[in-house]
C-alpha positions in Angstrom: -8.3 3.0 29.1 -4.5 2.7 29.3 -1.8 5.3 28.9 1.5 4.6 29.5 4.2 7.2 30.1 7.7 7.6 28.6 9.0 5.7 31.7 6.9 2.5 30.9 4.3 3.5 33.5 0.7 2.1 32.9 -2.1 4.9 33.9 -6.0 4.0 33.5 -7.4 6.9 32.0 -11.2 7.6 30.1 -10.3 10.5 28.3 -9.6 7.8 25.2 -10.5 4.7 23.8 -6.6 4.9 22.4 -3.7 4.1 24.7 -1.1 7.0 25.1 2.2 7.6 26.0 4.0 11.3 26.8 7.0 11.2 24.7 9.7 9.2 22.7 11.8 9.3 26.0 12.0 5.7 26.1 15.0 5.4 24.0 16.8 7.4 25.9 17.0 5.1 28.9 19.7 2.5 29.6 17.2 -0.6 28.9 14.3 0.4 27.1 13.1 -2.9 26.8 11.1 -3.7 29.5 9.0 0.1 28.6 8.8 -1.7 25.2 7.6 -4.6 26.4 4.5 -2.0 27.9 3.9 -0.9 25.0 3.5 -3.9 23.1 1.4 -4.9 26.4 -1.2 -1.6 26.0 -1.7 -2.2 22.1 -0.3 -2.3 18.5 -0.6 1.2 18.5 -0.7 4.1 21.1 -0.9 7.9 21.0 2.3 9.9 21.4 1.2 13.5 21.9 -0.6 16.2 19.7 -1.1 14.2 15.7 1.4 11.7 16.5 1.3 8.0 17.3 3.4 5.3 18.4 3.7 1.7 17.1 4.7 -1.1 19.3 4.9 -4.5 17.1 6.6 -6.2 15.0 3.1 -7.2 12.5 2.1 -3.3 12.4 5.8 -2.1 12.3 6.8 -4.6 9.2 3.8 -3.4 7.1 4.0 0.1 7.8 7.2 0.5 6.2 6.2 -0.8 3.3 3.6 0.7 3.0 3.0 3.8 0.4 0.5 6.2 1.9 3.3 6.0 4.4 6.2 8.4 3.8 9.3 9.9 4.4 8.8 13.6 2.9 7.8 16.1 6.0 6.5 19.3 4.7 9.0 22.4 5.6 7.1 23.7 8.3 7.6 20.4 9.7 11.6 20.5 9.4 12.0 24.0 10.3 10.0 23.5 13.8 12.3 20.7 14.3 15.5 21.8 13.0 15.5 25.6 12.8 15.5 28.4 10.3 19.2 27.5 9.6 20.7 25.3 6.7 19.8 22.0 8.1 16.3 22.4 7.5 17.1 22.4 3.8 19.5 20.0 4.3 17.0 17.4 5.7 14.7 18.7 2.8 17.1 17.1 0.4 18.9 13.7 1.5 17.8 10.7 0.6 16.8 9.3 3.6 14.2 12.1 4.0 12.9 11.5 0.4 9.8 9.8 -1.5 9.5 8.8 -5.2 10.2 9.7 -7.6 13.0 11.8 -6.4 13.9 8.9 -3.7 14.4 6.7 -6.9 16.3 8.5 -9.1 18.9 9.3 -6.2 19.0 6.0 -5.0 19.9 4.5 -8.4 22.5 7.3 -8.1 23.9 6.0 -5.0 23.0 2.6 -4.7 26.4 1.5 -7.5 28.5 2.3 -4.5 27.1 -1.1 -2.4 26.4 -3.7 -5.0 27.1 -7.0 -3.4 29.9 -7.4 -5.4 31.9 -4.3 -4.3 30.9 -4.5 -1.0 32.8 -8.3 -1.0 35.7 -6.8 -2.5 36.0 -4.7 0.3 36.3 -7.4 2.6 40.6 -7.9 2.5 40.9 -4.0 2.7 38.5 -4.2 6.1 40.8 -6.8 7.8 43.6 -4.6 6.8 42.2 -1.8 8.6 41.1 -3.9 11.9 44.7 -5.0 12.1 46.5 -1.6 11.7 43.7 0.0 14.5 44.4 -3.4 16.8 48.3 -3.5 16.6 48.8 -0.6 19.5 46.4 -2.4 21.3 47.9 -5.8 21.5 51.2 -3.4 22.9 49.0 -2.2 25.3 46.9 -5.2 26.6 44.0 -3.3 27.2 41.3 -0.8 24.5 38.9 0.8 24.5 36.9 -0.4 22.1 34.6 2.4 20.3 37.9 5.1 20.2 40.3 2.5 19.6 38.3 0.1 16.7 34.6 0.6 16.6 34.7 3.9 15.6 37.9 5.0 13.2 37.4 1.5 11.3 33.8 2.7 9.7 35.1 5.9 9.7 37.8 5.2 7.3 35.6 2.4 5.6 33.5 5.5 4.7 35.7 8.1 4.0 37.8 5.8 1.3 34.6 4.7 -0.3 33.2 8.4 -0.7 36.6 9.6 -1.9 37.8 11.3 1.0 41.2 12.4 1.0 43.0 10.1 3.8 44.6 13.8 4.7 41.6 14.9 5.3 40.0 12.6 8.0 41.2 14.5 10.9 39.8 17.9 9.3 36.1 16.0 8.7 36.1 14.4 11.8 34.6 16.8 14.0 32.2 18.9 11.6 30.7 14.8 11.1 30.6 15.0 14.8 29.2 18.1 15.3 26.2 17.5 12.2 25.3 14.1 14.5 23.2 16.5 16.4 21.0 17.6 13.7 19.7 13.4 13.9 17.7 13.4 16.9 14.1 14.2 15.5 13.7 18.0 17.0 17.1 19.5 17.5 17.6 21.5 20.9 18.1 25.3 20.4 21.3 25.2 22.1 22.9 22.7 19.2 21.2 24.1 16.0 23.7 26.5 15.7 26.6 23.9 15.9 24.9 21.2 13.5 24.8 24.4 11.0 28.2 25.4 11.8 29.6 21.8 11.0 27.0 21.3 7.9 28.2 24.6 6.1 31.8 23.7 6.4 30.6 20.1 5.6 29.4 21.0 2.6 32.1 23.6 1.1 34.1 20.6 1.8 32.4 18.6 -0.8 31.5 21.2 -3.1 35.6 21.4 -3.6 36.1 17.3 -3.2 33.3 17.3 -5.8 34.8 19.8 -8.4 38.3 18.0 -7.8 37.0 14.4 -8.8 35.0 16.3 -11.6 38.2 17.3 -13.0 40.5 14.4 -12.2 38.0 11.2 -11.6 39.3 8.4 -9.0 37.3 5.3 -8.3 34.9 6.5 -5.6 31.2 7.7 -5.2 32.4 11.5 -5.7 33.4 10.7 -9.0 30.8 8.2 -9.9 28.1 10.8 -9.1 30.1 13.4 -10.8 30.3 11.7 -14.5 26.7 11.3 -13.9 25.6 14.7 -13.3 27.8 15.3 -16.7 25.8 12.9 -18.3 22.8 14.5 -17.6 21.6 12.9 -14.3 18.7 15.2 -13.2 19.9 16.0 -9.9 21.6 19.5 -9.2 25.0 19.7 -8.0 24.1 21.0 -4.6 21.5 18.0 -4.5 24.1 15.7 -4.5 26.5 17.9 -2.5 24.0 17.5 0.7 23.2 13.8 0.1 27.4 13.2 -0.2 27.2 15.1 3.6 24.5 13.1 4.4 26.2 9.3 3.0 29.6 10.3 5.1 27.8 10.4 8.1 25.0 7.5 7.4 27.9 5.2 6.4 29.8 4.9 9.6 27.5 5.8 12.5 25.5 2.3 12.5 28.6 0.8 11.9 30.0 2.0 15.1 27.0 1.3 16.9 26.7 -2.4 15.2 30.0 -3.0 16.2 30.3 -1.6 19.9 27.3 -3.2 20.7 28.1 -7.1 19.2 31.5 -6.6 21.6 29.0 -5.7 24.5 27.0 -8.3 24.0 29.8 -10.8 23.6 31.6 -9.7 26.7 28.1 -10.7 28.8 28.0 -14.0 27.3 31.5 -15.4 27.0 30.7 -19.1 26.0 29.0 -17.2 22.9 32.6 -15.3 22.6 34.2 -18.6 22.5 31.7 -20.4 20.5 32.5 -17.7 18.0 36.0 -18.2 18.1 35.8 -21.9 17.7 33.8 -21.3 14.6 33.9 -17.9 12.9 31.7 -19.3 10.3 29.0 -18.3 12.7 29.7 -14.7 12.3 27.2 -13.7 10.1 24.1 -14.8 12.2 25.8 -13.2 15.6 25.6 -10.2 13.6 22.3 -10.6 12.9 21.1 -11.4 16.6 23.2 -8.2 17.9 21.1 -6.4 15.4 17.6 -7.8 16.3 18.7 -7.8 20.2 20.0 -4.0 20.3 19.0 -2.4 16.8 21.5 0.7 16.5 18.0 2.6 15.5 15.1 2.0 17.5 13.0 4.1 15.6 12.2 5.8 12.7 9.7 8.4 11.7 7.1 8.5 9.2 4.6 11.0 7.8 0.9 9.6 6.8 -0.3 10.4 3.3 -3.3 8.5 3.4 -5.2 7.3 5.9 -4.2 3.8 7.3 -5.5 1.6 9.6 -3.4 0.4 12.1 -4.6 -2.3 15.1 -7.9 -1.2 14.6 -7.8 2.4 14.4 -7.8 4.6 11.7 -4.5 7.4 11.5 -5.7 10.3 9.6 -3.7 12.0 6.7 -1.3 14.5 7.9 -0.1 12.5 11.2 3.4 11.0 12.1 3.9 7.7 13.2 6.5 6.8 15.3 7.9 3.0 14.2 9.4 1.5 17.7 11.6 -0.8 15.3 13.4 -2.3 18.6 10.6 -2.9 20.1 8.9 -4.6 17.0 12.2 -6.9 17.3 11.3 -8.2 20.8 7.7 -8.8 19.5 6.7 -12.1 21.2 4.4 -12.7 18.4 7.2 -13.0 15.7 10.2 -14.2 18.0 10.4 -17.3 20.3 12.2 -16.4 23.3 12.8 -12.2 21.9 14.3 -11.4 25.5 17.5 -14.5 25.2 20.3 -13.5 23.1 20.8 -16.0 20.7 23.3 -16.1 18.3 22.3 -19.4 16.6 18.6 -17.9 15.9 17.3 -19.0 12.7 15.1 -17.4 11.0 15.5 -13.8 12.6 13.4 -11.2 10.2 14.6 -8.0 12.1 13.8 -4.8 11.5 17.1 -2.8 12.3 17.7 -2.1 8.5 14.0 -0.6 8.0 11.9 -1.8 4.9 10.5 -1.3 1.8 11.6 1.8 -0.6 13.9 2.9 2.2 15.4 -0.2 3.2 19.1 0.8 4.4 21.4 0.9 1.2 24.0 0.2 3.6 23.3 -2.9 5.2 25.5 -5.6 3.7 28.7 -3.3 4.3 27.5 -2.8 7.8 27.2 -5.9 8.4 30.3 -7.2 6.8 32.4 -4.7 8.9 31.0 -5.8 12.0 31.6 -9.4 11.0 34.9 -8.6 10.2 35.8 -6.2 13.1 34.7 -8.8 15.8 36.7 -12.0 13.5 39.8 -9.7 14.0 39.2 -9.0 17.4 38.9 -12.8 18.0 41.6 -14.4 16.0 44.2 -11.4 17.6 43.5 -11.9 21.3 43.3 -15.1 23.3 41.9 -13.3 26.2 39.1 -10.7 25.7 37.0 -9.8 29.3 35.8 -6.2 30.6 37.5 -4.2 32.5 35.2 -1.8 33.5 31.7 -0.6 33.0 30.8 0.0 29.7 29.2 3.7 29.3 26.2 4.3 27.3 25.5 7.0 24.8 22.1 7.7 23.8 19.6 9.5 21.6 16.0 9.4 20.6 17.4 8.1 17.3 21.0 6.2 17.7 21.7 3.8 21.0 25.4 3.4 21.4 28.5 3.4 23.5 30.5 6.2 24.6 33.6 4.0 26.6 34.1 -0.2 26.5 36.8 -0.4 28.4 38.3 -4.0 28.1 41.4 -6.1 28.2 43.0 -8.3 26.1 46.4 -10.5 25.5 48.3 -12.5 24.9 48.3 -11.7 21.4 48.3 -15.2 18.7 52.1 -15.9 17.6 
């Protein structure tokens, strides 16, 4: 039978009807997608070490989260083994993302009057506004780098207005965010737990006293929204929605940053796109849809089986985790024409970047407005955009992004 390794290697082995791979470790490499493209190769699905399995395409990927007996709720066991004994194993107990019905539903209804289409359009001036106040030392400059200098404060600030963060107050937040980002890699590493539970308990006595603040003195942001609504008589617990305020701060920007780094990366390689985009912005949206289906920010996501599923032909017991390879159920060739050409033009392109189902991302449509608006700024400021150096890659097993884009630009549009 067929194994394959976490470095795309294919073994023949007899010990299993079932192929198998060692461990997640193919997200971590530079370009996964050729491992990927293995895996897809060896089967729908393929063991991935003790109760855990692996799946490869886009078919088995789409249904799967969307499917109930498939959930996000790990037992505590589970999230202490991965996390620690510390706080952020109750803190991954209690957001959202991490969350099935009915509790899922009531705090999603919660949070979900923070992105209604309509607010998220509104947003769309203020954006821009942003873009240009982050790209005006650069034009001075004539060269960026683009996830310090735009990809990264512009969600940032996105976030922290929408939340109710005090603009004061970014600097301060900054780095306990930071810090919590390495509580989101599946299994935490002994030598950051203490770090991400350093970060998350100043995180959240930062919110507990932003919280009590808006409580008093509302303002038009999701603090205060949730805030009249616990006073209402909103089931949730104040703490509840403390963690899942944390939780929102950091969800809200770090695709975006990702989304955003990686559109500019992909442009860069294929300048008559850059141009093509220039010539028409109109095109915007569905660029921002191929950079999502071509490099999802997430290339996968973990579920817990509830009930037993088949899945390619084998049966996953109750009890089991699956591991849903969503960038590798993008590149399907079963579901894509062509899945390894970037194509900005590619209509239709059902991705998978944004998950599906009960947990699709609440997110999405400000992420991908952002983006569009972000890369439209970048465009319509700079008559020359081209690298100017290697871009440097920053992984982990759950977020693929940039560290450094180095890249220069001018002359700046009279």
């Amino acid at each position: 039978m067929t194994r394959v390794t976490g470095v795309g290697q294919v073994i023949r082995v007899r010990t299993s009807r079932v192929p198998r791979f060692e461990a997640v470790a193919a997200t971590l490499l530079d370009d996964p997608y050729p491992t990927y493209a293995t895996f897809r190769e060896a089967g729908p699905v393929i063991r991935a070490g003790p109760a855990q399995w692996v799946v490869t395409r886009y078919a088995e990927v789409a249904a799967l989260l969307r499917d109930p007996r498939v959930g996000e709720e790990f037992p505590e066991a589970y999230n202490r083994a991965a996390k620690g004994h510390g706080p952020i194993a109750s803190f991954f107990r209690r957001i959202i993302v991490n969350r099935d019905p009915p509790y899922h539903t009531n705090l999603r209804r919660l949070m979900a009057a923070a992105f209604t289409p309509r607010l998220v359009a509104e947003l769309g001036p203020r954006i821009a506004t942003l873009a240009d106040e982050l790209l005006a030392p650069v034009a001075e400059r004539g060269r960026m780098d683009v996830v310090p200098d735009l990809a990264y404060p512009l969600p940032v600030r996105v976030a922290c207005e929408l939340i109710g963060v005090r603009p004061g107050d970014w600097a301060t937040v900054k780095p306990w965010v930071d810090d919590l980002a390495r509580a989101f890699t599946g299994i935490v590493p002994e030598a950051d737990r203490g770090t991400a539970d350093a970060a998350l308990e100043r995180m959240r006595a930062y919110m507990v006293d932003l919280y009590e603040e808006r409580r008093r003195r509302p303002a038009s942001d999701l603090v205060s929204g949730m805030a009249a609504a616990l006073a209402a008589g909103h089931p949730l617990s104040r703490d509840e929605v403390v963690d899942n305020l944390v939780f929102l701060l950091f969800a809200a920007y770090e695709t975006t940053v990702q989304l955003i780094s990686t559109g500019l990366v992909l442009l860069l390689r294929h300048p008559r796109d850059l141009e093509r985009l220039r010539a028409d912005p109109s095109l915007l949206p569905g660029a921002v849809e191929e950079f999502l289906r071509y490099d999802s920010p997430v290339h996968s996501v973990v579920r817990l089986v509830n009930e037993p599923v088949e899945v390619g032909g084998s049966t996953i017991r109750a009890g089991r985790v699956v591991h849903l390879f969503l960038a590798s159920a993008n590149h399907d060739e079963r579901q894509f024409e062509r899945p390894e050409e970037f194509d900005i033009l590619r209509s239709p392109n059902p991705h998978l970047s944004f998950g599906g189902g009960l947990h699709y991302c609440m997110g999405s449509a400000l992420a991908r407005l952002q983006a569009a608006v972000a890369i439209e700024r970048v465009l319509r400021r700079f008559a020359l955009i081209e690298p100017a150096g290697e871009p440097v890659q920053k992984n982990n097993r759950t977020f693929r992004s940039y560290a450094s884009i180095p890249v220069a630009v001018g002359p700046a549009e009279a």
